[in-house]
N, C-alpha and C positions, 0 to 999 in steps of 0.2 A: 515537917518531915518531907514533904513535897518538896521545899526549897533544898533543905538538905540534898535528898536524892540527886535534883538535877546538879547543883556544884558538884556531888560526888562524880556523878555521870561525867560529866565536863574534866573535871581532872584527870578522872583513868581515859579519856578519850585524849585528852593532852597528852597525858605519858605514853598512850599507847603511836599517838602522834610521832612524839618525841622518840620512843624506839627503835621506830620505824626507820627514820631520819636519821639517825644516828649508825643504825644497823648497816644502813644503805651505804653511808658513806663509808663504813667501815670496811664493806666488803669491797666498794670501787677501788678503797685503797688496798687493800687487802691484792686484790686480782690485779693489781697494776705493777710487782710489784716482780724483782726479775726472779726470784725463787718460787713465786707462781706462771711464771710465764712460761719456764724453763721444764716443771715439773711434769709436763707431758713427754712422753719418748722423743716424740717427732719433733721437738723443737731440739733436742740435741746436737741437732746436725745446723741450724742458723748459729746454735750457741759457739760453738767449735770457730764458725766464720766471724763471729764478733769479737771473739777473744783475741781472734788473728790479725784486729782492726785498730785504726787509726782512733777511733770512736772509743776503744775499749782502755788501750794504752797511751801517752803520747805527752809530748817534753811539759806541755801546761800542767799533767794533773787533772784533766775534766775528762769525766765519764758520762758517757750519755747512753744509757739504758732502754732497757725496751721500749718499758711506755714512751719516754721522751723522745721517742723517734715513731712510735705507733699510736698513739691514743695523743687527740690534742686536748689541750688543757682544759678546757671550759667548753660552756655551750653545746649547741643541737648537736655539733661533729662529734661533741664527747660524749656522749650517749649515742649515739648512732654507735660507733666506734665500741662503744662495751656491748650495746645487744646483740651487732653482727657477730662479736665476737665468741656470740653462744654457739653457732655455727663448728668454731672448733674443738669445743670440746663436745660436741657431736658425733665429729670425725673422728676425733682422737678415739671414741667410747667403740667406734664402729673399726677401728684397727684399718681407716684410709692408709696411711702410710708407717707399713711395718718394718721399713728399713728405707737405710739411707738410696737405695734403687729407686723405690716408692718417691722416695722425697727427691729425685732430678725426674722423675718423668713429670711430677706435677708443680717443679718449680717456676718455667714459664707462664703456667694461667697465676698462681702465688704471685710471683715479682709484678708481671700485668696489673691486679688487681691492685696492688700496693702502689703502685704508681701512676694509678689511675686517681684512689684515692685522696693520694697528698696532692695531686696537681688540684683536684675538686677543691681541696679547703685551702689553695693559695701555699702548700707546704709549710703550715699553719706550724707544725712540730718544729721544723727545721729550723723558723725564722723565731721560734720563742730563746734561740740562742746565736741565731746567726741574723743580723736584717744587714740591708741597703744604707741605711740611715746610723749605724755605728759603725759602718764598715771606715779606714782608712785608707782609701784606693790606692793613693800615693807611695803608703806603705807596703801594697802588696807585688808579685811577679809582675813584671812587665804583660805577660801573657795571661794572669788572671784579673789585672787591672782592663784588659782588651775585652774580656769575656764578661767581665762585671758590669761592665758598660755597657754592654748591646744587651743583658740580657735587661738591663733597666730600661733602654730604650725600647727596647721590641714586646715589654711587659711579660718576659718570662719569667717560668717560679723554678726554684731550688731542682726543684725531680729533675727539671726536662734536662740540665745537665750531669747532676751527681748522684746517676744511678750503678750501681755496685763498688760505691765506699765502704760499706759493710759487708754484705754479703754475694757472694759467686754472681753473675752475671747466667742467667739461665742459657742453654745449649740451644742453637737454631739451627735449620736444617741450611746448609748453604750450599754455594757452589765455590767449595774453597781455591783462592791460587796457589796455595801452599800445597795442597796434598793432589792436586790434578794440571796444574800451570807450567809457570815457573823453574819451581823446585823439583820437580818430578825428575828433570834429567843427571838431577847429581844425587840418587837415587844410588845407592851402591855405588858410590866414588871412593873406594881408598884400597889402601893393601898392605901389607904386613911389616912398613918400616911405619905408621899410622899409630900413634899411642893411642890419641884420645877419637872417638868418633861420638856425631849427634845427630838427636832427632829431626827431620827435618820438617815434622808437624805434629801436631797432638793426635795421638793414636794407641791403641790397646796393646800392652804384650803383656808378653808370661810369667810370672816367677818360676824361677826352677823348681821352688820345695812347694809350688802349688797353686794356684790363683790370678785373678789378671790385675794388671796397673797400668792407671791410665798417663801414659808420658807428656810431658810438653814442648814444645821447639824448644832446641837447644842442649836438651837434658843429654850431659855427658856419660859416656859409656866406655870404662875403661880396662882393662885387665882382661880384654875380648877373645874370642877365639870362634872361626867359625864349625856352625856344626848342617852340613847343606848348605841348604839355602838362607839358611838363620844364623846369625848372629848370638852366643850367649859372652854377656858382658856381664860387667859389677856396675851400679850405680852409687853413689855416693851423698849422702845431703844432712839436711836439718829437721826434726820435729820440734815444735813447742808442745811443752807438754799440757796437754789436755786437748788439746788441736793437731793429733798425729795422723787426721787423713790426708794432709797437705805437707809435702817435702819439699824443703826451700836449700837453693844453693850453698846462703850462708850463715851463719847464725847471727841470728836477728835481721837481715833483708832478704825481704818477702818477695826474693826471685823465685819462680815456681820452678819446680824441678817436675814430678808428678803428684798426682793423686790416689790416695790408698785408699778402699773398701771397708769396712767393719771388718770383713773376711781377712784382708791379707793386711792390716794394719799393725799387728801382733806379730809379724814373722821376721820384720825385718832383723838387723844384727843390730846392736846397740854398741857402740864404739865406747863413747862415754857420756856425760851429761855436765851439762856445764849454766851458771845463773848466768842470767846476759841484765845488765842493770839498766839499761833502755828499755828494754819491753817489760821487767821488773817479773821474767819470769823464768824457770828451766826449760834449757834447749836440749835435744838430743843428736848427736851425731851418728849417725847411720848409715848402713851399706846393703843392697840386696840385688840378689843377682837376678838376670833378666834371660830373655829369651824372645828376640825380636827378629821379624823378617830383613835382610840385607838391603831390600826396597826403598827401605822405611830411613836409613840410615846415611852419612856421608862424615867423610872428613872433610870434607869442603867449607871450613868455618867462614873464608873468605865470599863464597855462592852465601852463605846463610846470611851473613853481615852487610851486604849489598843488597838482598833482596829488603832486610830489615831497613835500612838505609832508604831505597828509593820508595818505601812503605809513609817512613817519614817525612819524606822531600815532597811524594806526592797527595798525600794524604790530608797532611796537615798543617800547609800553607794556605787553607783557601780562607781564615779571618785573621790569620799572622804570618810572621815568616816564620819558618820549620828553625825549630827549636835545637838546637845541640842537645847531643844525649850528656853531655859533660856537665848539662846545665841545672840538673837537680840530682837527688841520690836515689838509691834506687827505691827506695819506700816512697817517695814523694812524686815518680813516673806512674804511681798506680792509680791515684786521685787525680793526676793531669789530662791521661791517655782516657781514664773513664769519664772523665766531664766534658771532653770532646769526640768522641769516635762519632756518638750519634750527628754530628753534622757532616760524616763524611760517609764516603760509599764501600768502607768497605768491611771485608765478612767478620763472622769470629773470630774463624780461624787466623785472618791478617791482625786482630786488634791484639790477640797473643803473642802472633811474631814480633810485633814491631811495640810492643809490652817489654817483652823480656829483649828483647835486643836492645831498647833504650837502657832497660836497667843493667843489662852486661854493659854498659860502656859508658854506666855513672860516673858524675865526679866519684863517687865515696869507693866505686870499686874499680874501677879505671887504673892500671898498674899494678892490682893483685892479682894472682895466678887463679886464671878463669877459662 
C-alpha cells in the first residue's frame, strides 16, 4: 500500500505538474492575443493608429499584431514582458486613462518606455521578421540602402530609426518655426478673390455645431467667410471607418488633414462612403465646418511650399542628398520622414510640415487637384 500511495502521489503531482504547465501556457497565449490586447478601453485609441498602419494593411498581405511587435518570442525578455505587463491591467482597473485626453498626456512617458525597451533586447520583435542578413540591399531605395548600411556599421537596432510606423509620435513641447518664425508673417495673407485658404501649423479651432479639432499644416479651408477676426470655413477629407479620429485628404493616402476627439468625431457630415481595395477597408468622405483665428490662416500656398521645401533641402541632406518629394507616394513619405527626422534638428512641429508637404507633392498625387 505504501508503494501504491507514493506512485499514486507522484502521478497526481505529475498531473497537477502537467496543468499547471499547460494552463500557463494557455493563458500566455491566451493574453497575447489581439482581442485581449485590445479588450481594455484604453487600448482603443493605439487600435484606431494600427488599423491606420502600414503594419496592419499593406500590398504583401502580412500582419503584424500586437504581441509581434510587443512581447518577444522566447526567453527572459518574454516573461519579463508578460509580468510587467501586469502593470496594465492595474491601470486599466484603476481608470488611468479614461479617455483619449488621458491617453496624449501619458503618451510620451508610453512611446519612451516602449522604446527604451526594444532598443534593451536588440529590437528582438522587429527583427523576428525584418533582420540584416535577409535583407536584399540592392533591392531596396537608394536612401534606405544608405540608412541600412550605417546603421549596420554604427550597430544600431530597428527603434533608434523606425519610431511611429504605427502609432502617433507623442506631442513635445517645442520652440516651433512654424507657428512663431518663419511663417508667422503670412499669418492672414489673403482676401476675397482667395478660394481656397490653409493652415499654416497645427493648432486648435472650433466647430460651429460644438467642440474643438485639432488642424494640421496645410489643411484646406474652403467655402469661407469671415466673421471678426475669425475665419469660419468648411473643411473637407476622409475617415476610415473604425479609425475616424484622424481625417485624411484622400481616400486611402494617409495625408493628415486634422484630428477629431471622441467628443466631436460623430458630428462631422458624412458625404458618402466608399470600399477603397488597397487598404481592404470603408472610407468615408466628409465635411465640417470650422471657426478659426485669421492669424492662424493664409493663402500663401507658395510661402507654405517653400518653407516645406527649404525644410527638406535643409534638413535632410546631412547622410544623403534631399530626396524629391516626386520620389515616393504619399503613404510611403511617412515611414521615410519617420526613420530619419531623429538625426536631424528639427521640431515637431517642422517634422509635420515638411511630412505633409513631401506627400502634397507625391508622385501618386502630384497633378490631382490639391
Amino acid at each position: 500500500m505504501s508503494k501504491f500511495k507514493k506512485l499514486l502521489t507522484g502521478v497526481g503531482l505529475a498531473a497537477i505538474g502537467a496543468a499547471a504547465l499547460l494552463g500557463t501556457q494557455y493563458m500566455m497565449k491566451e493574453t497575447s492575443s489581439v482581442e485581449f490586447c485590445v479588450s481594455c478601453h484604453s487600448m482603443s485609441y493605439p487600435k484606431e493608429e494600427w488599423e491606420g498602419s502600414v503594419h496592419f494593411s499593406n500590398r504583401k498581405g502580412i500582419r503584424a499584431e500586437c504581441a509581434d511587435c510587443h512581447v518577444p518570442q522566447d526567453g527572459l525578455h518574454y516573461v519579463k514582458a508578460k509580468f510587467i505587463a501586469l502593470k496594465d491591467v492595474w491601470y486599466e482597473f484603476q481608470g488611468k486613462i479614461k479617455d483619449q485626453d488621458d491617453y496624449e498626456k501619458h503618451r510620451a512617458a508610453m512611446a519612451q518606455k516602449v522604446w527604451e525597451d526594444m532598443k534593451a533586447t536588440d529590437s528582438a520583435t522587429c527583427k523576428s521578421c525584418h533582420s540584416f542578413d535577409a535583407m536584399v540591399l540592392s533591392e531596396q531605395k537608394e536612401a534606405a540602402q544608405k540608412m541600412h548600411k550605417l546603421a549596420q556599421e554604427t550597430n544600431q537596432t530597428c527603434i533608434d530609426c523606425h519610431k511611429g510606423i504605427v502609432h502617433f509620435m507623442p506631442e513635445i513641447e517645442v520652440d516651433s518655426a512654424a507657428a512663431t518664425g518663419e511663417l508667422t508673417k503670412h499669418g492672414g495673407e489673403f482676401n476675397q478673390n482667395d478660394e481656397t485658404l490653409y493652415s499654416l501649423s497645427m493648432f486648435n479651432g472650433k466647430l460651429v455645431n460644438g467642440g474643438e479639432v485639432r488642424l494640421m499644416p496645410y489643411a484646406e479651408l474652403v467655402n469661407w467667410k469671415l466673421n471678426g477676426d475669425n475665419v469660419v470655413a468648411t473643411v473637407h477629407g476622409w475617415q476610415q471607418v473604425g479609425a475616424e479620429s484622424v481625417v485624411y485628404a484622400h481616400l486611402g493616402k494617409r495625408i493628415m488633414v486634422a484630428l477629431l476627439t471622441d467628443e466631436v468625431k460623430e458630428k462631422v457630415t458624412v458625404a458618402k462612403t466608399v470600399y477603397d481595395d488597397v487598404t481592404a477597408s470603408d472610407w468615408k468622405e466628409i465635411t465640417f465646418d470650422v471657426e478659426v483665428p485669421k492669424s492662424a490662416i493664409t493663402a500663401n500656398l507658395n510661402a507654405l511650399n517653400q518653407f516645406g521645401d527649404n525644410l527638406n533641402q535643409t534638413n535632410c541632406s546631412g547622410c544623403h542628398a534631399a530626396i524629391g518629394a516626386s520620389h515616393y507616394t504619399a503613404n510611403q513619405w511617412i515611414g521615410v520622414v519617420n526613420s530619419m527626422k531623429d538625426r536631424t534638428s528639427m521640431s515637431a512641429d517642422d517634422v509635420r510640415a515638411v511630412t505633409i508637404y513631401l506627400q502634397r507633392n507625391a508622385k501618386d498625387i502630384v497633378g490631382s487637384s490639391h
